[in-house]
C-alpha positions in Angstrom: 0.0 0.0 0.0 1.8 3.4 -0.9 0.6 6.3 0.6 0.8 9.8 -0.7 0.9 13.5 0.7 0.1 16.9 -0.6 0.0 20.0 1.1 1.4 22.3 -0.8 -1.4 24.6 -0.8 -4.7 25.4 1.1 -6.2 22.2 -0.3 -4.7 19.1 0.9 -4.9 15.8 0.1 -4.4 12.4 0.9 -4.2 8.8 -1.0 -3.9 5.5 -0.3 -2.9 3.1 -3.8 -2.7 -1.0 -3.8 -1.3 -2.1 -7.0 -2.5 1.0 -9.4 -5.4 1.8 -8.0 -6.8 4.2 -5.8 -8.6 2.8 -2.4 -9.0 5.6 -0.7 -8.8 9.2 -1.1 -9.4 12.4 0.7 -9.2 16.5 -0.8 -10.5 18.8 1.8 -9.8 22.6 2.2 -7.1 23.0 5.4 -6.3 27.0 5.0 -2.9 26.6 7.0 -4.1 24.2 9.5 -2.1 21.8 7.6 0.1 20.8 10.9 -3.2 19.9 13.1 -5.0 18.3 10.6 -2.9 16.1 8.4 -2.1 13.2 10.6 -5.9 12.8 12.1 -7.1 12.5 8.7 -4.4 10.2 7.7 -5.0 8.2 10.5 -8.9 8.1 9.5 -8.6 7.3 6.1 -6.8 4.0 7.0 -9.0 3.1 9.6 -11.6 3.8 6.9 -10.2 0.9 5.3 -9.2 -1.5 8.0 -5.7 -0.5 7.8 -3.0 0.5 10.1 0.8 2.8 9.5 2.4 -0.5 9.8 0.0 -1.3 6.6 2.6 0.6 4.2 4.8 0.1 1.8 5.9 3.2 0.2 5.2 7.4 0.4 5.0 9.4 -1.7 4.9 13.9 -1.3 4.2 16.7 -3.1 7.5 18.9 -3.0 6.2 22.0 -3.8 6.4 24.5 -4.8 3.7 25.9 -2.8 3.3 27.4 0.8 6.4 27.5 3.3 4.1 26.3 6.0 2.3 23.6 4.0 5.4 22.0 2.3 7.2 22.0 5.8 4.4 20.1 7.3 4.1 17.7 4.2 8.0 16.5 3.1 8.4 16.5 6.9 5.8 14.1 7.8 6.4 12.0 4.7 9.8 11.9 5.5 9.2 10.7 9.3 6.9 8.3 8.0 9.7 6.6 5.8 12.5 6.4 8.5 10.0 5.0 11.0 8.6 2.7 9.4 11.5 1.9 7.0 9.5 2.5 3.2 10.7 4.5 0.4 10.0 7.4 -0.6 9.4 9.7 -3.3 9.1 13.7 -3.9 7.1 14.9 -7.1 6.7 18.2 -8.3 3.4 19.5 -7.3 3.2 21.6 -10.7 3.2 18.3 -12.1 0.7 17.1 -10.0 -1.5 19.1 -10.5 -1.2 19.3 -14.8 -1.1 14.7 -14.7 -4.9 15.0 -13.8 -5.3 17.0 -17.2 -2.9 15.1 -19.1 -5.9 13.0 -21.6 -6.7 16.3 -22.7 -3.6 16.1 -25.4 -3.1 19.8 -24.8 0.3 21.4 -23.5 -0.7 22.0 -19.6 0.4 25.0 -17.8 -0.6 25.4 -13.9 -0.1 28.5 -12.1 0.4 29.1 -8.4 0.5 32.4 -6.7 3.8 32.7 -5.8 3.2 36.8 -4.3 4.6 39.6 -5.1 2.8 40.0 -8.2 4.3 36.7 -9.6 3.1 33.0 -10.3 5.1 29.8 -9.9 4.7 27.4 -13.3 6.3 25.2 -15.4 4.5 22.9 -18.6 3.9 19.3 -19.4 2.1 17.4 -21.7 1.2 14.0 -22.6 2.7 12.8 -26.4 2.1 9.3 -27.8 1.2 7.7 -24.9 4.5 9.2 -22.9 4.5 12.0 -20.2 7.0 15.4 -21.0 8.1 18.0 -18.6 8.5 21.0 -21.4 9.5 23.6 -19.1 11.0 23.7 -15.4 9.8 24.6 -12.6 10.0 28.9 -12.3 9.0 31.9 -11.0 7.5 34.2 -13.6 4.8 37.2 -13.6 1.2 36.7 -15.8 2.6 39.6 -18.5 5.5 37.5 -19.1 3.4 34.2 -19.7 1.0 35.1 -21.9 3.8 36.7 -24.2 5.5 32.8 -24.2 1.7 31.7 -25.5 1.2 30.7 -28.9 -1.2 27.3 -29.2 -3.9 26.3 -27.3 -3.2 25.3 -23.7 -4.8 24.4 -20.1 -4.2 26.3 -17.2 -5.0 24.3 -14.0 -3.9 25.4 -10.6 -5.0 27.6 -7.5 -5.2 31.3 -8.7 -7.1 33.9 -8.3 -9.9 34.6 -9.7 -8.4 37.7 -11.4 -5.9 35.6 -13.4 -8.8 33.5 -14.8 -9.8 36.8 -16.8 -6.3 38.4 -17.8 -6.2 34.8 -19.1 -9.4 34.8 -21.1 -9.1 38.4 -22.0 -5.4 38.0 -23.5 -4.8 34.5 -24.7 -8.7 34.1 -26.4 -9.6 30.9 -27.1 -5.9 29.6 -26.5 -7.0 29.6 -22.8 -8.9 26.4 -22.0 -9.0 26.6 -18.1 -11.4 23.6 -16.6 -14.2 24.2 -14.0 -13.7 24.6 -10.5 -14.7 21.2 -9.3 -12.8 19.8 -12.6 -9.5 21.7 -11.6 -9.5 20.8 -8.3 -6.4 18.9 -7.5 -6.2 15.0 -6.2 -4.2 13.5 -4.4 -4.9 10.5 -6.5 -2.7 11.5 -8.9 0.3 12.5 -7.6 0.0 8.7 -6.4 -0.2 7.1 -9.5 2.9 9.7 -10.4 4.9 8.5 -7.3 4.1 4.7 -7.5 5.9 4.6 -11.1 9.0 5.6 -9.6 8.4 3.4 -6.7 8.2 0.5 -8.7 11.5 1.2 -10.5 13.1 1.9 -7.8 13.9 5.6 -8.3 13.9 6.9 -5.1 14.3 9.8 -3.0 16.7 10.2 0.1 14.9 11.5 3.2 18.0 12.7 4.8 18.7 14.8 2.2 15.0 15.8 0.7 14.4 19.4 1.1 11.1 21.2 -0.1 10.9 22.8 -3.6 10.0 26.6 -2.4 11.7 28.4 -5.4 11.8 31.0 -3.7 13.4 31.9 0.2 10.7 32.3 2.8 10.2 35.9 3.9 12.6 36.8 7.3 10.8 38.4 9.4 13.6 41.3 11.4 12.8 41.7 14.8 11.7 45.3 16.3 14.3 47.3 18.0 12.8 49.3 21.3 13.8 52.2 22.4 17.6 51.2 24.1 17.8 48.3 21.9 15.6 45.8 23.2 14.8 43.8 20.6 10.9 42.3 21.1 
């Protein structure tokens, strides 16, 4: 049984996978309670099942990019999990994630994250002949600057703001296929079937040395100097 982890954003998810397919699954909407929520649902979804930690084989996280708190809390756990209990594990992109659920649509898949600032985090991939392709990396990137790269029809997935949805519409036309809400939302069921594949070859990731994929460094916070140089 492999299980996998993704919280890379305000939706989290969790999957459990026997053998290619899917047993159990769970997507709810966390905000940043990522740390107080993930295990107790973990824990539920295999007693769902009749299953217990000692039940698994294999885990498999989203490495961001995504939110510092949420991708903390996610390669963390997955990472405990797998020295505990003694598993593999593997790290996958959660850009790519979040484009494999697309991927029958034949189309070059883009998916956008906020990233602040003004800027999005992105990267494109797209199903060919039967066989998965990363086209671009991983990158930080403004909405101005993406369009511009634009020139055939393409999905955008992801969590963005509404806002983006229109600059989208409004500049790229009908090049701009962007799914529903409840179509885009991303599984965790997925980046399963991603992480299983390089379970079973035996492509695996070291947890002593796994480290999130922020692309960017979290914000430092300076402490406040008081008056005779107290710092609170």
């Amino acid at each position: 049984m492999q299980l996998a982890i993704d919280t890379s954003t305000d939706t989290a998810g969790i999957a459990l996978m026997e053998k290619g397919e899917v047993v159990a699954e769970l997507t709810w909407r966390c905000g940043q309670n990522h740390t107080v929520q993930l295990l107790p649902n973990l824990t539920s979804l295999l007693r769902g099942i009749g299953l217990k930690l000692d039940s698994l084989e294999g885990i498999i996280v989203a490495r961001g990019p995504g939110s510092f708190n949420g991708l903390r809390v996610g390669v963390s756990t997955a990472k405990g999990l797998a020295f505990s209990l003694g598993i593999p594990l593997v790290a996958v992109s959660t850009l790519e994630a979040e484009s494999y659920q697309h991927a029958g649509s034949g189309l070059p898949i883009c998916p956008i994250f906020n990233a602040g600032r003004g800027e999005i985090a992105t990267a494109t991939y797209q199903r060919k002949r039967n066989n998965w392709h990363q086209l671009t990396a991983e990158h930080i990137t403004t909405l101005d600057t993406l369009c511009s790269e634009i020139t055939t029809k393409t999905l955008f997935c992801g969590e963005f703001i509404p806002s983006i949805t229109g600059e989208l519409r409004k500049r790229l036309k009908h090049q701009a296929v962007i799914p529903s809400p409840a179509a885009g939302l991303r599984r965790a069921g997925f980046l399963a079937e991603l992480g299983e594949k390089r379970l079973d070859s035996g492509d695996y990731d070291n947890p002593e040395t796994l480290q999130p994929l922020y692309l960017r460094r979290p914000p430092i916070t300076r402490p406040k100097h008081r008056p005779g140089g107290e710092i609170k």
